[in-house]
Structures are given as C-alpha cells and as structure tokens.
C-alpha positions as CSV (number, residue, x, y, z in Angstrom):
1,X,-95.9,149.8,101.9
2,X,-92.6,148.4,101.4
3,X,-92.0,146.0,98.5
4,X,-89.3,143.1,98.2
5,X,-87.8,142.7,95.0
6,X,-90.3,140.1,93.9
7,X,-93.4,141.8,94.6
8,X,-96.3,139.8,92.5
9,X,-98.2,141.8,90.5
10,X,-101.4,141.7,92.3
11,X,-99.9,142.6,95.4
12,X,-98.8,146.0,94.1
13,X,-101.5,146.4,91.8
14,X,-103.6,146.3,95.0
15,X,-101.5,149.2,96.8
16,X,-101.5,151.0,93.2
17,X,-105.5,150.8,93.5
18,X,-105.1,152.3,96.9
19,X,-103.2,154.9,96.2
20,X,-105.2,155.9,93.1
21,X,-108.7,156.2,94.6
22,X,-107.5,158.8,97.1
23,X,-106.7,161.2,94.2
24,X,-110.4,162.3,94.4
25,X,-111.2,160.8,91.2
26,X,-115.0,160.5,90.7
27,X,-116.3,157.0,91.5
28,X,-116.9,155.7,88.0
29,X,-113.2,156.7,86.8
30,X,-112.4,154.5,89.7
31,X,-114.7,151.8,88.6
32,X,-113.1,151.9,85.6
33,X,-109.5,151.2,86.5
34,X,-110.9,148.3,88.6
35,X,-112.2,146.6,85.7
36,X,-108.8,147.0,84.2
37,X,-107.1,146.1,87.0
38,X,-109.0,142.8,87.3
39,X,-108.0,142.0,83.4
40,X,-104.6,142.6,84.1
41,X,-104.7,140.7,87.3
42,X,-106.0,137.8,85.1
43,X,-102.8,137.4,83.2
44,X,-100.3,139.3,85.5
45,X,-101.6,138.3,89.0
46,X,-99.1,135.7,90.2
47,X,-95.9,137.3,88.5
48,X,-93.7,139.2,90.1
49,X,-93.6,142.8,88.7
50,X,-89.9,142.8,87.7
51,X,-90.4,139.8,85.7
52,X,-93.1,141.2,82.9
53,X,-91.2,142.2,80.1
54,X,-92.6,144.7,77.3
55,X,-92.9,141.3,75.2
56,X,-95.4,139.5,77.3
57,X,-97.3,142.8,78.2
58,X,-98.0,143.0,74.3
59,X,-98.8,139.5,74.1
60,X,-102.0,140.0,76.8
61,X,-103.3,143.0,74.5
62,X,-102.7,140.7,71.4
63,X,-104.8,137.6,73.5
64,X,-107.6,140.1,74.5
65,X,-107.9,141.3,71.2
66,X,-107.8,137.9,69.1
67,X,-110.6,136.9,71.7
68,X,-112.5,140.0,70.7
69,X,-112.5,142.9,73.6
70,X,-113.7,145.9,72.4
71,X,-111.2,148.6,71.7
72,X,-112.9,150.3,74.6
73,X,-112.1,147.4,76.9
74,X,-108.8,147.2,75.7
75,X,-108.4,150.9,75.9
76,X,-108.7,150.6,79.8
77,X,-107.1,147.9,80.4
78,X,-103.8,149.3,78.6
79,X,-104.4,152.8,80.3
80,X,-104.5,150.8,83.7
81,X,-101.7,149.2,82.6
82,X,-99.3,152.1,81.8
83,X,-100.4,153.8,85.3
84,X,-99.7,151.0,87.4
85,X,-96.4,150.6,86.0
86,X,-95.6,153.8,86.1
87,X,-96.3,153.9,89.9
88,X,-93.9,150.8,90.3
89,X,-91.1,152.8,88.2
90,X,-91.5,155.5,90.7
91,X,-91.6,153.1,93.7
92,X,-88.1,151.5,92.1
93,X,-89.2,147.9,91.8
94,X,-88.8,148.4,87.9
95,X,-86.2,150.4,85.7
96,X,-88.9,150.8,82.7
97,X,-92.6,150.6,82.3
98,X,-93.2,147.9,80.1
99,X,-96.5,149.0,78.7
100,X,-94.7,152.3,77.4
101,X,-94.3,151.1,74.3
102,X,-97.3,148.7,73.8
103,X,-99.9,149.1,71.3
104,X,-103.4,148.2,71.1
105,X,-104.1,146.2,68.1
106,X,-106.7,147.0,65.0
107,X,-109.6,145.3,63.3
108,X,-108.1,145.1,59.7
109,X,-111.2,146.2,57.3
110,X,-110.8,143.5,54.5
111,X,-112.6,144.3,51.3
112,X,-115.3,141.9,52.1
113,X,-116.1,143.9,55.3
114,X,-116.4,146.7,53.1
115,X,-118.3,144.8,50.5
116,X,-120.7,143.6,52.9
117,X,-121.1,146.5,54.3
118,X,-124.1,148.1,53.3
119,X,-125.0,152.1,53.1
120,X,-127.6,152.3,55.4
121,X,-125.5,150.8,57.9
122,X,-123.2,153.6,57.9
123,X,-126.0,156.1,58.6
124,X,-128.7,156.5,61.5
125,X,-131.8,156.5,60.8
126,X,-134.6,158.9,60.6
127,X,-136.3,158.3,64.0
128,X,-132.7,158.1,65.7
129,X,-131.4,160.9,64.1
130,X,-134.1,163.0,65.2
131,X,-133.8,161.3,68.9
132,X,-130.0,162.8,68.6
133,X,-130.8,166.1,67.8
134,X,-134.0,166.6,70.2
135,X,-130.9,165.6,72.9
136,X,-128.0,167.6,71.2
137,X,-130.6,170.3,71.6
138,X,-130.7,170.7,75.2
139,X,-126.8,170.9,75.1
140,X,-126.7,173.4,72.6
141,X,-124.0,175.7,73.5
142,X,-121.5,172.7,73.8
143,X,-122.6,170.6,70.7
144,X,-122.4,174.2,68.7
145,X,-118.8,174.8,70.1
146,X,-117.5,171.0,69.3
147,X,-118.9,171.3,65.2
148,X,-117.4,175.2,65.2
C-alpha cells in the first residue's frame, strides 16, 4: 500500500495488522495484538502517524494506567505499539518510533498497602497449592528444569 504523508493512524495500523498476521503467528498471538491495536486505535485512530510525538504516546500509557489496566493490558498494548511504529519507520512515514522510549508505569506500594497486607495473602493455600503441584506434576521435566 502506498501512504501519503498524513496517513491516520488507523489507516496504517490496519495495513500493519495485515502484514503481521501473515508472519504465521499462531492465532491467539494475533488476537492479542488486536486487542492492542483496538486500544491504541482508541486514542491514536484519527491522527496522522507523523503527528504522535513520544510525549503524547507516554501520556495514553499514563491515562490507561491512572484508569487502572492491568500491567498485562498495558504490556500489549505498548508491545503493539512499538511494532506498529516500527513498521511505519521502515515504511518511511516516520523518522523515529515514538514508543521507543516509553515506559509503562508502576503501582507504587505505599506502606499502608503493605500494612494492610496480610500474610496469608501472600501465600496459596493448602488445597491450591496441592492443585499446583498435582498440575506441575504432569509437566515435570519442564517445571524441574525452570527451579534448576
């Protein structure tokens, strides 16, 4: 596809998704980058590519977490991220991928968390540690090489 120089962010991140399902990638991985996609489009969708500056692509991760995604979420959405504007740095339309240098932000543990945190929480218990190791069991050889 050819681009114009003010290509809107969902219009590429479209070809991007394109482009990355026919790398063979099993269909959850895909899945995966289509949920991030989808956040990204959220806040991206109507920009045009050359105009999202590292600044504002920290400021979506620093919305999603102050309205409480999950690391995980926010994991994938900054992976997605970095990869579709990596593909537009290798297409041309930008001269540097402005989630390179982004972070995703951390739950401070206050003293309070910690004081209101009690022991027990921290630990499974019986009946679910038992479940874990009747199911490490039948994986044996790879739960023994990962504590090794």
């Amino acid at each position: 596809m050819d681009y114009d120089a003010k290509v809107l962010f969902n219009q590429f991140a479209v070809d991007w998704y394109q482009h990355y399902r026919n790398r063979g990638n099993k269909e959850n991985t895909n899945m995966t980058r289509e949920f991030g996609m989808r956040w990204l489009n959220e806040y991206f969708g109507k920009i045009p590519l050359q105009s999202i500056t590292p600044k504002l692509y920290q400021a979506m991760l620093d919305d999603l977490f102050k309205e409480g995604k999950s690391r995980s979420s926010l994991t994938i959405i900054h992976t997605t991220g970095r990869s579709i504007f990596e593909h537009a740095t290798s297409h041309h339309l930008i001269n540097k991928n402005p989630a390179a240098a982004a972070r995703i932000p951390r739950k401070k543990v206050t003293v309070e968390d910690l004081e209101n945190t009690t022991v027990e929480e921290l630990f499974p218990e019986r009946h679910e540690l038992a479940e874990f190791l009747e199911k490490a069991d039948a994986y044996s050889n790879y739960v023994y090489t990962v504590l090794i």
